[in-house]
C-alpha positions in Angstrom: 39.0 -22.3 31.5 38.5 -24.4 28.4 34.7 -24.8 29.1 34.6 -20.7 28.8 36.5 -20.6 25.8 34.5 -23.5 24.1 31.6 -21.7 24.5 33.3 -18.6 23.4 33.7 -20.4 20.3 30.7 -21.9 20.3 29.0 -17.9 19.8 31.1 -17.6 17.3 29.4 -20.6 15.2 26.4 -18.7 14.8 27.7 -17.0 12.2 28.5 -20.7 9.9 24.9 -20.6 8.9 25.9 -17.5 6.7 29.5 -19.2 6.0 28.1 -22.7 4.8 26.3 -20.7 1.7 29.7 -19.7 0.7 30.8 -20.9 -2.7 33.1 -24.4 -2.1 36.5 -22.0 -3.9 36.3 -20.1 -0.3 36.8 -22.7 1.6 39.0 -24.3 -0.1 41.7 -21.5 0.4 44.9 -22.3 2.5 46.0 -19.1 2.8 47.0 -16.9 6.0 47.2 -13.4 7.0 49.6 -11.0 8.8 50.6 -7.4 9.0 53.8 -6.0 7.5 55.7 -2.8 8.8 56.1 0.2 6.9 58.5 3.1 6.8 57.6 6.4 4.7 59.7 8.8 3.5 60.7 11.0 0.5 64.0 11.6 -1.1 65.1 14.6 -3.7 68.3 15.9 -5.8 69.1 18.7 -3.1 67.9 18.4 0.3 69.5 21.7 1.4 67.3 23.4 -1.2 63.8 22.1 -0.3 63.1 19.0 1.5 59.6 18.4 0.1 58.2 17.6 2.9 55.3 20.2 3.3 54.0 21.4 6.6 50.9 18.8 7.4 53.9 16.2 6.6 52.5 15.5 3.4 55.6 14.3 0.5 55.2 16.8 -2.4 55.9 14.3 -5.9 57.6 16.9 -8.0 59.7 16.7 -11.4 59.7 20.0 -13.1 62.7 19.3 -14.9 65.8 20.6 -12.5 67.5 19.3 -9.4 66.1 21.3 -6.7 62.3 20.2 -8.4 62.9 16.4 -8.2 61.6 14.0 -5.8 60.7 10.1 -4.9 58.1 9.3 -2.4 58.5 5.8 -1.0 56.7 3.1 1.2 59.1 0.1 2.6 57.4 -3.0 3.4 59.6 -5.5 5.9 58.8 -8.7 4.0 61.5 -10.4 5.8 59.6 -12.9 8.0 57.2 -13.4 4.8 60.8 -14.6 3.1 62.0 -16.5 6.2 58.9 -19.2 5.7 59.1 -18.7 1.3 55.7 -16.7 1.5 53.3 -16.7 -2.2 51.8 -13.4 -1.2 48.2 -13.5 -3.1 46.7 -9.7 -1.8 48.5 -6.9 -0.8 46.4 -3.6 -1.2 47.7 -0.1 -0.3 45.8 3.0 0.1 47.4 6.3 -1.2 46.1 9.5 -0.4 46.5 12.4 -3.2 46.1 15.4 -1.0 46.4 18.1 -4.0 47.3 17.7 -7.3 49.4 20.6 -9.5 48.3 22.5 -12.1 51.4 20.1 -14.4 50.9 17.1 -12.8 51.9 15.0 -15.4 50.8 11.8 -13.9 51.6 9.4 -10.7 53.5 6.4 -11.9 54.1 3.5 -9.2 57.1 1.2 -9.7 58.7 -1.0 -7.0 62.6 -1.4 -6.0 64.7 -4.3 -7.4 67.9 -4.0 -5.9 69.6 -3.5 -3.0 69.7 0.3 -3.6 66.2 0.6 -3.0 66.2 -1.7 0.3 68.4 1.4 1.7 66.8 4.4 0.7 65.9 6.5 3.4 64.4 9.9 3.7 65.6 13.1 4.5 68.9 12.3 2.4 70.0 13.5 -1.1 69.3 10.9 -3.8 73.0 10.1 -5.5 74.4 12.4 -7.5 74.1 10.2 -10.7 70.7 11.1 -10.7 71.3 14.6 -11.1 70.9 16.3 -14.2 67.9 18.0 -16.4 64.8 17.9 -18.0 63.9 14.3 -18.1 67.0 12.9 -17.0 66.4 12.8 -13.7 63.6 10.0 -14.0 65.7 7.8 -16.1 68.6 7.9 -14.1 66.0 6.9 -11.0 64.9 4.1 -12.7 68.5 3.2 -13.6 69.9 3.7 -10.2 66.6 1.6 -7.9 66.5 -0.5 -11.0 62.7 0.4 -11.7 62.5 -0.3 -15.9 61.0 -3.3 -15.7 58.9 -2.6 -12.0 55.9 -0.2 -13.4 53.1 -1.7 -10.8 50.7 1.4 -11.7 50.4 4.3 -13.6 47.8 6.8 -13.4 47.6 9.3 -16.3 47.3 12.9 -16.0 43.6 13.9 -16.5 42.8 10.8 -14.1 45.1 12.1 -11.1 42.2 13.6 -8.6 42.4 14.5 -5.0 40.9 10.7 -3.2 42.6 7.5 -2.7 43.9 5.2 -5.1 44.3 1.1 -4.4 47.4 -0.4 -5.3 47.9 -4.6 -4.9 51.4 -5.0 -4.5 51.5 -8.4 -3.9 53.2 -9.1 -7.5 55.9 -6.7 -6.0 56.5 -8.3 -2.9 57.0 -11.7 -4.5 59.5 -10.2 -6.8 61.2 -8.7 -4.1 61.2 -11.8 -2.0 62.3 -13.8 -4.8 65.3 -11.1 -5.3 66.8 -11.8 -2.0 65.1 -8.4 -0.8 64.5 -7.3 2.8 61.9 -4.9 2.3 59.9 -4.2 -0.8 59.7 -0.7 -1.8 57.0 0.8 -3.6 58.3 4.3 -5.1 55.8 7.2 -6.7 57.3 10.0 -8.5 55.4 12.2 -11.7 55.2 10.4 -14.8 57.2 12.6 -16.4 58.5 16.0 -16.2 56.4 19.2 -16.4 57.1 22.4 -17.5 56.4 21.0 -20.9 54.7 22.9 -24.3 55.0 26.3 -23.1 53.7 26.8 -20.3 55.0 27.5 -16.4 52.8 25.4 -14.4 53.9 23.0 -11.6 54.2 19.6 -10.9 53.7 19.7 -7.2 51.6 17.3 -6.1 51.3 16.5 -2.5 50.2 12.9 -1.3 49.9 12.0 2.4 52.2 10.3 4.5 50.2 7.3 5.8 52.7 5.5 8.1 50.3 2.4 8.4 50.6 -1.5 8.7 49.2 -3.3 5.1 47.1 -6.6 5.4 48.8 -9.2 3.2 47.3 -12.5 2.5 50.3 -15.4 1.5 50.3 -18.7 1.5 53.2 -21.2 1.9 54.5 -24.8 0.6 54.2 -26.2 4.2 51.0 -25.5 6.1 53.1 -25.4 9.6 54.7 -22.7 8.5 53.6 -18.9 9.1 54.2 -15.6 10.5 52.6 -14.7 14.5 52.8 -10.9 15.2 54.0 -10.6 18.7 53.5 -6.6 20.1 55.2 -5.6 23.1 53.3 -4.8 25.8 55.4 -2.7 27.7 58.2 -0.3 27.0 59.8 1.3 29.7 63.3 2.8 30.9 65.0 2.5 34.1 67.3 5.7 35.3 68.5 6.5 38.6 66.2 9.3 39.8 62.5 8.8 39.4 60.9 11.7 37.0 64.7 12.2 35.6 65.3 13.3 32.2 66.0 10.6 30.6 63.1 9.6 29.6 60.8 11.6 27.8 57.3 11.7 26.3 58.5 10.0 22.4 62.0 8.5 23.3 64.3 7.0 26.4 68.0 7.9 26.7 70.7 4.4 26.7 73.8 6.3 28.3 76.4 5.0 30.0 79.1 7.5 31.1 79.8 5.6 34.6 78.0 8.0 37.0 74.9 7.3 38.4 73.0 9.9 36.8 74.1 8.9 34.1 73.7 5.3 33.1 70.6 3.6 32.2 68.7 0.2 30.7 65.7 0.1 28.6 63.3 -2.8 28.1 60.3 -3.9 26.3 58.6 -7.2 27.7 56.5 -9.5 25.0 53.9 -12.1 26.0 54.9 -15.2 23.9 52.5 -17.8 25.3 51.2 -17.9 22.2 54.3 -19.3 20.6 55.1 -21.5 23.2 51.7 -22.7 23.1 52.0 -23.8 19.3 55.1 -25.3 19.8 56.9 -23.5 17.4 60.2 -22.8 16.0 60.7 -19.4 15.6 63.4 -18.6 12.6 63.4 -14.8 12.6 61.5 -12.2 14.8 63.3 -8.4 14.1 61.6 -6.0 16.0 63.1 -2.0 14.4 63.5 0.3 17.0 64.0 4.2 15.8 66.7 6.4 16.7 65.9 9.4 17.5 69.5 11.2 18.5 73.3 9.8 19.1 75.9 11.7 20.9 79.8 11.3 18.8 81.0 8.6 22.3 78.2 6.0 21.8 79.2 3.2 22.0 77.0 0.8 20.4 74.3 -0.7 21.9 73.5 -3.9 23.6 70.6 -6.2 23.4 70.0 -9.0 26.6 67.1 -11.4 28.1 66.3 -11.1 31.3 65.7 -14.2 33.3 65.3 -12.7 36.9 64.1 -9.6 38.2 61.8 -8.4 36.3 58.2 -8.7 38.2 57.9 -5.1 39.6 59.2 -3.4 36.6 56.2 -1.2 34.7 55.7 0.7 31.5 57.4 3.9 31.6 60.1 5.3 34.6 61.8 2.5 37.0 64.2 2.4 39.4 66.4 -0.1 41.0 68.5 0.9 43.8 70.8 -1.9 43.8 72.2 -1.0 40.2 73.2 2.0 41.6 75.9 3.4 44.4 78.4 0.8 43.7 81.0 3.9 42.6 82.0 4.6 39.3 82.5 1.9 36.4 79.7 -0.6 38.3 76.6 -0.2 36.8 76.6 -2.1 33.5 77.9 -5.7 36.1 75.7 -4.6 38.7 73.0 -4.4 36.2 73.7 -8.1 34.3 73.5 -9.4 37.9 70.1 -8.4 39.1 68.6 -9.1 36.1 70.3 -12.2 35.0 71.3 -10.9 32.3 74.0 -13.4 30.6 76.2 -12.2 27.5 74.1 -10.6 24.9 71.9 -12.2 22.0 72.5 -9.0 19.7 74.8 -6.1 19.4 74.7 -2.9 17.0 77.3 -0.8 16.5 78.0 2.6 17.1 78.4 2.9 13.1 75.8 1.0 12.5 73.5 3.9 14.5 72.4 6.8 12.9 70.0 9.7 13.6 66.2 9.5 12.0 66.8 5.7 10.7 66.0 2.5 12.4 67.8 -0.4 13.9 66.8 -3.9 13.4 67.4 -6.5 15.9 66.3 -10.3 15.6 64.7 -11.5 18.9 64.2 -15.1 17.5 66.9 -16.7 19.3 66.1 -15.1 22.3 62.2 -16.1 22.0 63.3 -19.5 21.5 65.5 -20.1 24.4 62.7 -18.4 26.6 60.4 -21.4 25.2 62.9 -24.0 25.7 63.5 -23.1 30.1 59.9 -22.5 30.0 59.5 -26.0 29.0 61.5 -27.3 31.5 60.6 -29.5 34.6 57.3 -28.5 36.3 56.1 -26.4 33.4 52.4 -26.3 32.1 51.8 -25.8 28.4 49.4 -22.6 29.7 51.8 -20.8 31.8 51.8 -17.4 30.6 55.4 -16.5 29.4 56.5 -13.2 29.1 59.8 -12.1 27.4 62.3 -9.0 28.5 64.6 -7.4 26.5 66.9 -5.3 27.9 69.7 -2.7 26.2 72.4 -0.4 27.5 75.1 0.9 25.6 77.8 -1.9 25.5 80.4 -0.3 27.2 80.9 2.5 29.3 82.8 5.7 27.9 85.0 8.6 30.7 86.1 10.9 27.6 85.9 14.2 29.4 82.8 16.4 28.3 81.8 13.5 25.4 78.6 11.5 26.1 77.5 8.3 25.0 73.9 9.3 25.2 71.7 7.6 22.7 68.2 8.2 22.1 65.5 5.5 21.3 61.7 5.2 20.8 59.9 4.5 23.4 56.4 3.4 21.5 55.6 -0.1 21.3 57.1 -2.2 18.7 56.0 -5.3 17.0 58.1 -8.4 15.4 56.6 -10.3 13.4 57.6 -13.8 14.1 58.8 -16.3 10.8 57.7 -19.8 12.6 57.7 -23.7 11.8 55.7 -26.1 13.3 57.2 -30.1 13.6 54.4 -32.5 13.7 56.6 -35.1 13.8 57.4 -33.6 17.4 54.3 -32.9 18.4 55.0 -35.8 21.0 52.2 -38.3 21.8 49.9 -38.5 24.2 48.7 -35.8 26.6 51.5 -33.6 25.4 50.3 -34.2 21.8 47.0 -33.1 22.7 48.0 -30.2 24.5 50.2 -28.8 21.8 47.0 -29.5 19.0 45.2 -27.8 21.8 47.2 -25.2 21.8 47.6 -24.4 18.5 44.1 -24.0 17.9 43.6 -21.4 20.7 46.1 -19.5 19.7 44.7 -19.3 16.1 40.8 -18.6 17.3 42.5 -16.1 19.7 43.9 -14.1 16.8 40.8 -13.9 14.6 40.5 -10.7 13.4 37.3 -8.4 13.1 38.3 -7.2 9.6 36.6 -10.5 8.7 33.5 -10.4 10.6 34.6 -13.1 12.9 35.1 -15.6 10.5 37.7 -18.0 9.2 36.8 -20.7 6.9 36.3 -24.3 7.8 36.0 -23.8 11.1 33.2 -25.9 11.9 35.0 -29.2 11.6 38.2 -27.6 13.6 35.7 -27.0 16.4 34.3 -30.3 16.3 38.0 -31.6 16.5 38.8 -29.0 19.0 36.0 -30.8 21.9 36.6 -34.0 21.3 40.1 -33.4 21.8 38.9 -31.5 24.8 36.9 -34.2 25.9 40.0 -36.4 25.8 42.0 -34.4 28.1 39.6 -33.3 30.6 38.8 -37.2 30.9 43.0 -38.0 31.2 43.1 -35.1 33.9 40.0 -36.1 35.9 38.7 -39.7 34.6 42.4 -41.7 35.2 42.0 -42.7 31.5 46.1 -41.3 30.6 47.3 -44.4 29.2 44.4 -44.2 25.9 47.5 -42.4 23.7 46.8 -43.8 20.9 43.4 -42.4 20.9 45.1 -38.9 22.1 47.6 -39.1 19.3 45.1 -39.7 16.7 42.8 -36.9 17.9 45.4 -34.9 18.5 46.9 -34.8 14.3 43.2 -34.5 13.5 42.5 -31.5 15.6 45.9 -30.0 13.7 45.0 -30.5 10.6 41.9 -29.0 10.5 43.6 -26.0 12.2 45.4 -25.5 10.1 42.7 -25.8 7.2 41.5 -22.5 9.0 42.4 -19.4 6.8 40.5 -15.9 7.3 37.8 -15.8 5.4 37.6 -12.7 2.7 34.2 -11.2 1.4 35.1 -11.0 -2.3 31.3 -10.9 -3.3 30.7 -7.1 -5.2 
């Protein structure tokens, strides 16, 4: 297996002969990569008026100057894992998309949230009714209310606002919102001012897409064994007691537990953490956000387990297990915890802490952890795959007559980006040293991205590292030479360090 994937890398080395003409500033970057969530949305003065939401699901910007022609379009960026490992974020473009522009646009200004108001904005809601008023009051009370004054990121000016797609680097705004205790960092649009103005009875309207998509933020931190590992799930699936039942549908699954067969089920989403395990790290937060589509009035809050039994035949969408089921009424939630080994929970959310069209957050990273920890047990291999299932059914069951505790959840696939630390200094020594190195550097190659044409800098001396440490193993495995340690250990904190000189490289040549 390691011979394939050296001369996987070994292809990808072609490409150094380009790389070595590089200026030395690129290579001497340190900084990493990932991915950061987003949520859209749009809120206005009077939501029973006009949402603002048009029909191609485009968020109208509007402020002509009265509370049913007001509105904030908004983008929220988890930077939580990016604050978990005290991130510098150094590039963080967005694209926005004006669609049409009104004939009193008066300008697109972009600021970003600073308080805590602005980590809970969500669409579809009335802004506060301190923000009501007229004329221009409406954008000063904004700014007063999300605490924008000081937050201006971007402002284009009225004869500049076109229909195409404007860049915005918010990576000033995500290190103020990191450094302000923040959760997410929101960047907020809304018309420069309000129209109407010097006579005339145009519109503001102007209608910019609703790109729900993923940003590529570059960040460095103070300790280079510190970072953030996107782990996807790669399965999501519900199991009901009839196969083909309605509760599960095309966009959602339905958690109920209302003690009848029919009606009590468990959803899961499994996640392939070799990778982690492989690096040997420690993972401090990992929040995977599930959306909630629908919640009958008798949920009753929701449950989140690890299974550690059980779990082979289960497959992405509909499942059944027959031994959850027929024990009588009252059963299923204990019959359930015992086939799947299910323990007490890691998480709970509450049944007022669920509402219709938001999200829920919950943080796998203990569970990862403890997955990493058994898997490391007696007669494990550092390249064992390891998979991790998370289950949840409502946490109790509910017999109100003619009440239901349905709940209704995504079922897409979610992704947690993982906040993670590396110990050297429990790297171990030896074999195991070399392993974890080993490891580490797999992982990383593994997850080079084609947004960077293959590339990460300094990865010729990594690779060199990376054989000879090879070298060293194969000959402990097959040449009886395990007692050289010191020879493994030395290899083994020179094949990590140049991993972890490894940063994707970035084509900033115009």
């Amino acid at each position: 297996m390691k011979k394939t994937f050296k001369k996987f890398v070994a292809c990808l080395l072609t490409v150094l002969m380009v790389a070595t003409a590089l200026p030395l500033s690129v290579f001497a970057s340190d900084e990493s990569t990932t991915t950061l969530p987003v949520t859209t949305g749009i809120a206005v003065c009077n939501n029973a008026s006009n949402s603002r939401v048009e029909s191609d699901g485009s968020f109208n910007i509007v402020n002509d100057g009265s509370d049913t022609n007001f509105s904030i379009g908004f983008w929220k960026y988890d930077i939580s894992a990016l604050k978990a490992v005290g991130a510098t974020v150094t590039s963080a473009k967005v694209n926005v998309n004006v669609k049409t522009v009104g004939d009193d646009c008066t300008g697109l200004s972009f600021y970003y949230g600073t308080n805590s108001a602005s980590d809970a904005i969500t669409s579809g809601k009335s802004l506060p009714d301190s923000i009501k008023g007229t004329n221009d009051k409406h954008l000063d009370q904004a700014k007063e209310y999300f605490g924008l004054q000081n937050s201006l990121i971007k402002t284009v000016e009225k004869a500049d606002v076109k229909v195409g797609t404007y860049t915005i680097d918010i990576a000033a705004a995500i290190n103020a919102s990191i450094a302000a205790g923040l959760n997410y960092c929101t960047l907020m649009v809304t018309q420069k001012t309000f129209g109407g103005r010097d006579g005339n009875n145009g519109w503001s309207d102007t209608h910019i897409a609703n790109d729900a998509t993923t940003i590529k933020v570059s960040y460095t931190v103070s300790s280079g064994l510190s970072g953030v590992q996107a782990v996807t799930s790669s399965m999501v699936g519900l199991i009901q007691q009839n196969k083909n039942g309605n509760r599960l549908e095309s966009s959602r699954m339905n958690i109920v537990n209302d003690n009848q067969d029919d009606n009590f089920t468990v959803g899961f989403w499994k996640f392939d953490i070799t990778s982690l395990k492989k690096m040997g790290a420690e993972v401090t937060q990992a929040k995977m956000n599930i959306a909630v589509n629908a919640k009958d009035e008798k949920c009753q809050g929701l449950s989140f387990y690890v299974a550690s039994q059980g779990t082979g035949t289960l497959k992405d969408g509909d499942n059944q297990v027959a031994s959850i089921y027929g024990h009588g009424d009252g059963t299923h939630q204990a019959q359930a915890v015992q086939y799947f080994g299910l323990g007490t929970p890691f998480a709970t959310v509450t049944a007022d802490q669920i509402t219709a069209g938001s999200n829920i957050s919950v943080d796998i990273a203990s569970a990862i952890n403890n997955a990493i920890a058994v898997s490391n047990g007696a007669n494990a291999s550092s390249t064992d795959k390891l998979e991790l299932t998370v289950m949840v059914m409502q946490s109790s069951a509910d017999t109100t007559d003619k009440k239901w505790t349905d709940t209704w959840l995504s079922n897409a696939s979610v992704t947690a980006n993982c906040a993670y630390t590396i110990n050297v200094d429990d790297i171990g020594s030896g074999v195991a040293a070399l392993q974890k190195a080993i490891g580490i550097y797999e992982t990383k190659m593994s997850n080079l991205s084609n947004a960077n044409q293959g590339m990460y800098t300094n990865m010729l001396p990594a690779y060199n590292a990376y054989v000879k440490a090879c070298a060293a193993l194969e000959a402990s495995e097959y040449g009886n030479n395990a007692d050289a340690t010191a020879d493994f250990d030395t290899l083994a904190q020179d094949l990590l360090a140049k991993t972890l000189k490894m940063t994707e490289w970035v084509d900033n040549v115009t």
